[in-house]
C-alpha positions as CSV (number, residue, x, y, z in Angstrom):
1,X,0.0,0.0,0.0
2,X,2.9,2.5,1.0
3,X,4.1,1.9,-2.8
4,X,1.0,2.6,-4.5
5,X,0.8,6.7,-2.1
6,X,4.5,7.3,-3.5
7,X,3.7,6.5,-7.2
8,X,0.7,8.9,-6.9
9,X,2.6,11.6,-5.2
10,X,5.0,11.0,-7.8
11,X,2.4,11.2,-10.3
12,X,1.0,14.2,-9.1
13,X,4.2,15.8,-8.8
14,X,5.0,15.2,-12.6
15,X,1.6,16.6,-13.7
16,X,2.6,20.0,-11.7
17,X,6.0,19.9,-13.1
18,X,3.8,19.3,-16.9
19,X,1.7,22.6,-15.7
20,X,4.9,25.1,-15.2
21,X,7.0,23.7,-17.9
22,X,3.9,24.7,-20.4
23,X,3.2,28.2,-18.6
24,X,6.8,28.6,-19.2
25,X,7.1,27.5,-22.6
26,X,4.1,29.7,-23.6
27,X,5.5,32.6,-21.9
28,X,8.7,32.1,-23.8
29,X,6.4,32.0,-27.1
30,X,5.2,35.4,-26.5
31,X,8.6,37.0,-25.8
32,X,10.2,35.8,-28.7
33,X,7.7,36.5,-31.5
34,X,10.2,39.3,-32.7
35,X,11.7,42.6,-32.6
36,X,9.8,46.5,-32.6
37,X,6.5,47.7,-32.1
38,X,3.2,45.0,-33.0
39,X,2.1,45.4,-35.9
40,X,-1.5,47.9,-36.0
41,X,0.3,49.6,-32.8
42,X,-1.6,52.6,-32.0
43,X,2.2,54.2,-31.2
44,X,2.6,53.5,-35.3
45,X,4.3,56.7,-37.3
46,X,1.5,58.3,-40.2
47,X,2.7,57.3,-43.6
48,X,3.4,61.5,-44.2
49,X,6.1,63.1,-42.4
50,X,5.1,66.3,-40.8
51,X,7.5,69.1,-41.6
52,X,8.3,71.9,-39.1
53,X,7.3,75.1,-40.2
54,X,8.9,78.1,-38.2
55,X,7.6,81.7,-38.3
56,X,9.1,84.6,-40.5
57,X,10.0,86.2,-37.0
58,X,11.4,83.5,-35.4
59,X,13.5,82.9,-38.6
60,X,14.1,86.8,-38.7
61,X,15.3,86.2,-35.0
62,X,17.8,83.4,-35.7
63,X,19.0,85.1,-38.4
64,X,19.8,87.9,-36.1
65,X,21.3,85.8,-33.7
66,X,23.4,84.0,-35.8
67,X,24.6,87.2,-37.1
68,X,25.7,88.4,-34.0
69,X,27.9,85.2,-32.9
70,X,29.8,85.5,-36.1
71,X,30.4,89.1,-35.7
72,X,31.6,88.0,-31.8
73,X,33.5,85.0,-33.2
74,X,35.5,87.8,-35.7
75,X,35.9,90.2,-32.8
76,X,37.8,87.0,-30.7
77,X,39.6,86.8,-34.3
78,X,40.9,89.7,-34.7
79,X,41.8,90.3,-31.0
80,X,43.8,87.0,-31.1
81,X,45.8,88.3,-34.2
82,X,46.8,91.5,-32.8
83,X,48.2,90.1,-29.8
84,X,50.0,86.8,-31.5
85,X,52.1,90.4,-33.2
């Protein structure tokens, strides 16, 4: 009698090993379907690209700022000159 209680403890331990080996083999499926976003992702890029637009007075404004670091850049230049003479 004592053998026939360890084969079914035995047996019931193998169908709980069965159990987590295919919760961890279906858990490994999902992980490795592949690389990126799912496809119909709701994250997806639209097929257009939008293009930044700025303003004529921010350009204007870059434009003046731009202006005045190369005039500082030739001020540094020119300082640098005299006193290398």
């Amino acid at each position: 009698m004592e053998v026939n209680r360890i084969i079914q403890e035995i047996d019931a331990q193998i169908a709980k090993l069965q159990q987590a080996r295919e919760l961890l083999s279906g858990a490994a499926a999902k992980v490795s379907k592949g690389r990126g976003r799912p496809k119909g992702s709701k994250n997806a890029k639209s097929a257009t690209p939008r293009t930044r637009k700025i303003s004529p007075e921010g350009r204007k404004r870059i434009a003046e700022a731009m202006k005045r670091r190369w005039a500082e850049r030739r001020k540094q230049t020119a300082k640098a000159s005299t006193a290398a003479k």
